[in-house]
Each structure stands twice: as structure tokens, then as C-alpha cells.
Residue, then its C-alpha position, 0 to 999 in steps of 0.5 A: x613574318x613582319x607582314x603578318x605582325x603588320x596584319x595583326x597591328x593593323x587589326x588592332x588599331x582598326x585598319x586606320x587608313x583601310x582604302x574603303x573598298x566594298x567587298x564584305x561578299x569576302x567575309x562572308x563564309x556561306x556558298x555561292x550561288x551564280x545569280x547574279x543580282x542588278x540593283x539601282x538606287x534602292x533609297x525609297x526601298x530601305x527597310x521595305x519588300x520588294x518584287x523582283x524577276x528572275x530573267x535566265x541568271x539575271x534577278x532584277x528589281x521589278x516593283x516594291x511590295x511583297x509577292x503574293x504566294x500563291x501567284x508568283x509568275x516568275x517573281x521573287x520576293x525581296x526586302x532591302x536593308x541598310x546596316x549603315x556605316x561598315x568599321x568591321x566586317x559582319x564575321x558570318x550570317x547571324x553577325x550580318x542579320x543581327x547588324x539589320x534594323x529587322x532581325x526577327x523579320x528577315x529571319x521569319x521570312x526566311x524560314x517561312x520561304x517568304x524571302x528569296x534575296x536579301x538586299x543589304x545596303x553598307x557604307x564606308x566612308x563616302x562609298x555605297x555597297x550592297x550585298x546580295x543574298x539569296x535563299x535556296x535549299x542546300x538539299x532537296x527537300x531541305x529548308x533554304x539556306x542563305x547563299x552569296x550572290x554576285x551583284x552589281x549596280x545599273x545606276x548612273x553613280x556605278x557608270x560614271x565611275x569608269x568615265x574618266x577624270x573628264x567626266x563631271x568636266x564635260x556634262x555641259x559641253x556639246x559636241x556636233x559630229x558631221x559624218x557618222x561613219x565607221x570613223x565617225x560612229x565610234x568618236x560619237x560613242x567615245x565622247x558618250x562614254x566619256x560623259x559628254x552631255x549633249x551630243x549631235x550626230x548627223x550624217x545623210x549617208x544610209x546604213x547598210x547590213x555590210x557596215x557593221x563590220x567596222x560601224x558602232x551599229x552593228x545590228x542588221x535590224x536598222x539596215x536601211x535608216x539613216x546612219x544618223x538615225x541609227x547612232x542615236x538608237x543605238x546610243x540611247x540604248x546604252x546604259x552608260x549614256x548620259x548624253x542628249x543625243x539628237x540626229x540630222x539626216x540633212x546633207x551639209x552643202x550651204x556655206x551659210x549653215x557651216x558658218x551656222x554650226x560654227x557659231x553655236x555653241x558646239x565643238x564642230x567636228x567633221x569625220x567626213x572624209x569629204x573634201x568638198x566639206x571640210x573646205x567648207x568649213x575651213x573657209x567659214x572658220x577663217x572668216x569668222x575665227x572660229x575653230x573646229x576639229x577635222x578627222x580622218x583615216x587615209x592610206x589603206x588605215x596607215x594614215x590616222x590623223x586629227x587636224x585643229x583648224x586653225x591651230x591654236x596659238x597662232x602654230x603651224x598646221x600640221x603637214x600633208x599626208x603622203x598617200x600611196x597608191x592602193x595596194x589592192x584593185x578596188x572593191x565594190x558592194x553590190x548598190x553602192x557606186x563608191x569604192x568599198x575602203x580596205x581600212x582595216x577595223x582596228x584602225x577605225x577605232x584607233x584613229x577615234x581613240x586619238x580622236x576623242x583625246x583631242x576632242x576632250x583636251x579642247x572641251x576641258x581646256x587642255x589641248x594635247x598638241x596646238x594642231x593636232x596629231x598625225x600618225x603614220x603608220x608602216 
């Protein structure tokens, strides 16, 4: 009961300190239809129609304009509207047209069958909604009736929102990533959809069809590019990437090009296993103080470690992993002269997770530990 009183006092003095989520598809008593509606910035839309396509269950903006009536060609016609800044809930449908800047419009739209999704643009506080609302017939033959649609944005505002804190932190920094394996794959798409704002992938090895299984490529149509190659494809596909990705398929063997990328202005970070590498780069970072960021999965998946090299603040390196024996004979894929790793999938994404973690802990100035991090798993 005192719950329900609150409720009540609340409701009078106009939800004060209401969090201002966007949910006014819950205040609407109309039926829902599963469509589901993708919409972006719809500014140069406002009070305005537009062609939009239906593609399975998916409606989508095509183009502004009306659609011609007698040549629709799977288009539908949608007009965008904005009620500006929500303090009450529109109470039903005639509440919600009659709050638009064009009432008599979309309602003679709508009964003409000239009016397919209604688009209603609000706004709380400094938060930006939109309601879908789509006309169908409740019965055969009958006049459309407005259904509730589920909806969602394909802007770059609604991808940031799951970036993390870190996001605005790291769209200046850039990150080179030498070897993009399985391990190195995943810390490339890690830092993408943390925000990162350049990004660098190289890496000489190929894809195989075979590598999927533990790869963030996991397409057989870029079997035999350059694994370097493929990561940037597929990452410029992604719609939470806001990264300038650029690819190198040439071999890292020169002491002066470690020393090279080094010195830019990138993070350099080595996730390729290869001994022969890393100690050319720990070679080069001594010499000219400066400091990278080596990873990588050991014994079988149970060893995950990053090394900081140097550490920072003058600490002691991190120890030597024990690597045990191999508890299974060694496997080969047909055409490839290296042992195949038994490291377990999960283990790939785990390491690449802690990975990541210190990769954006150095790029903000909030390193998680002066060395790094080793697990050792049973």
C-alpha cells in the first residue's frame, strides 16, 4: 500500500525525478505487429515522407518522398514526426496524433491507405526516442488500423551507448596490432568495439576455411586472403565500427622497422606467439625506451598472459610461464607444416578479454597492473 500511495504522489507532482527512459511503446494500448523498424538520424526527415523497404521483417529507410501508388515495388510509405519534449505519456492514439505538428495529415493518410509507418520522433531530457507505428487491417477487408512496432536505431549514438565508459576516451588513439590470429583477431575486434579510433592490423599468415573455428573471421568466402586482410573486411562491415582500420600483410623481420613502429604514435602490441618477434621488439624498446604490449595463449589455453614491456614504474617483470608437456600427440591440418594448437576457443576470447583490458588501461592512463597480468589456469 505505501508503494501504491508513492505511485499516486509521484503521479501528482509529475514524476519529478522520473529516470527518463524512452519506453512510451508501453503507454500505448494498441496491438502489436513483429515488424521491426530500423531507423537513423531522421533531422533532414522531420515533418516530411519517406520511402522506406520492406526486406523479410525488417523496414528500413530507403529514401525521402512519398511512394507513387500504383508502383510501390516493395516499398512503403512513411512520413517522420517529432512531438518534441515528452513530460506525459501520450494516453492512447488520438492523444498521440493530436500532440504531432500534423494531425489532419496523418490521420487522412492513414485512412486513404497512403500511410504505412508513422515514425514519431520525442524527447526526455537530453535522450532521443522514436515510436514505430505501423497501419495494417485488424480484419480482412477492413480499414488499417495503427499497430505498435518494435523499433530500433542504426546510428553511430545508439552503438556508442554500449561502448563503454572508455569510448569518447579512446577515439584519438591508435593501436597496431602485429599478428592476427585466433588471439590477435578478437583483440582487434575488442578495442573496435570499445571505440578505438585508428586501428592497425598486420599480419603475413593466410586464412584458412579451418581457422573460423577460433578466428573473428568466420566466413569461408575470405579463405585464402591475408588473414590481415580479412580482419579489416570484416571489421569495416561492423556496424559498431568507428575505427579507421588499415592492413599489412608484409612479415615483421627488420630490427629497424620494430624500432619504427615504436616510435609512432601507436600502442604496439604483438599477439604473435613468435619468439623471434618479440625479442625484437624487446630489444628495440630497451634501446630507445619505449614500451609495448605483448600476448599470448600457452599450454594447451591454460596459460593466458599479457606482459607490459618494460613495466611501468620501474616494476619487476612478470615470471615465466611453466609450460607442461602436451597431453595429446600433435595434429596437423592437410597443407599446413605447423602443428595445429589444441587451445581451446574459449580460452582464445578469454585471453583477449584481459588482453583488451590492459590495452585501454595504458591508452587512458589507468594501467590495471605496472606489468601485466598472468593466469594459470588448472
Amino acid at each position: 500500500m505505501a508503494r501504491v500511495d508513492e505511485w499516486f504522489s509521484k503521479n501528482d507532482a509529475d514524476w519529478p525525478d522520473d529516470p527518463p527512459a524512452l519506453d512510451l511503446e508501453a503507454y500505448m494500448n494498441l496491438p502489436v505487429e513483429g515488424r521491426f523498424v530500423l531507423y537513423h538520424d531522421l533531422s533532414e526527415h522531420l515533418d516530411s515522407y519517406i520511402q522506406m523497404r520492406l526486406d523479410r521483417n525488417l523496414i528500413h529507410i530507403d529514401s525521402a518522398g512519398h511512394v507513387p501508388k500504383k508502383s510501390r515495388k516493395g516499398l512503403l510509405s512513411g512520413y517522420v514526426t517529432d512531438i518534441g519534449d515528452v513530460d506525459t505519456p501520450p494516453a492512447d492514439w488520438n492523444d498521440l496524433v493530436a500532440s504531432t505538428s500534423a494531425p489532419t495529415k496523418i490521420r487522412t493518410a492513414m485512412q486513404r491507405d497512403r500511410l504505412d509507418v508513422l515514425l514519431v520522433q520525442y524527447h526526455r531530457g537530453t535522450h532521443t526516442g522514436v515510436l514505430a507505428i505501423t497501419f495494417k487491417p485488424t480484419e480482412p477487408g477492413g480499414p488499417p488500423r495503427p499497430h505498435l512496432a518494435f523499433s530500433g536505431a542504426t546510428d553511430d549514438a545508439a552503438m556508442r551507448l554500449r561502448s563503454g565508459a572508455t569510448a569518447n576516451s579512446l577515439e584519438d588513439k591508435h593501436v597496431y596490432i602485429v599478428g592476427v590470429g585466433a588471439l590477435g583477431s578478437h583483440i582487434a575486434d575488442g578495442l573496435s568495439r570499445a571505440g578505438i579510433g585508428h586501428l592497425t592490423v598486420r599480419d603475413h599468415d593466410i586464412y584458412k576455411p579451418g581457422n573460423a573455428t577460433r578466428h573473428l573471421v568466420t566466413t569461408t568466402a575470405l579463405a585464402g586472403t591475408f588473414k590481415a586482410t580479412a580482419v579489416k573486411a570484416v571489421l569495416d562491415t561492423r556496424p559498431y565500427n568507428r575505427a579507421n582500420v588499415t592492413s599489412s600483410i608484409d612479415p615483421l623481420t627488420s630490427p629497424v622497422e620494430a624500432a619504427t613502429l615504436l616510435l609512432s604514435d601507436a600502442l604496439l602490441v604483438d599477439a604473435t606467439a613468435d619468439d623471434s618477434v618479440t625479442c625484437l621488439f624487446e630489444e628495440a624498446a630497451t634501446e630507445l625506451g619505449r614500451r609495448f604490449v605483448t600476448t599470448c595463449v600457452q599450454n594447451e589455453g591454460r596459460t593466458l598472459r599479457v606482459d607490459i614491456v618494460p613495466p611501468l614504474d620501474g616494476a619487476a617483470p612478470q615470471p615465466a610461464t611453466t609450460l607442461q608437456p602436451p597431453r595429446a600427440p600433435e595434429v596437423f591440418e592437410a597443407g599446413c607444416g605447423v602443428p595445429i594448437s589444441p587451445t581451446a576457443p574459449h580460452a582464445v576470447t578469454e585471453a583477449a578479454a584481459i588482453a583488451v583490458r590492459h590495452i585501454i588501461g595504458l591508452l587512458t592512463d589507468r594501467p590495471l597492473d605496472t606489468a601485466g597480468e598472468l593466469r594459470e589456469l588448472p
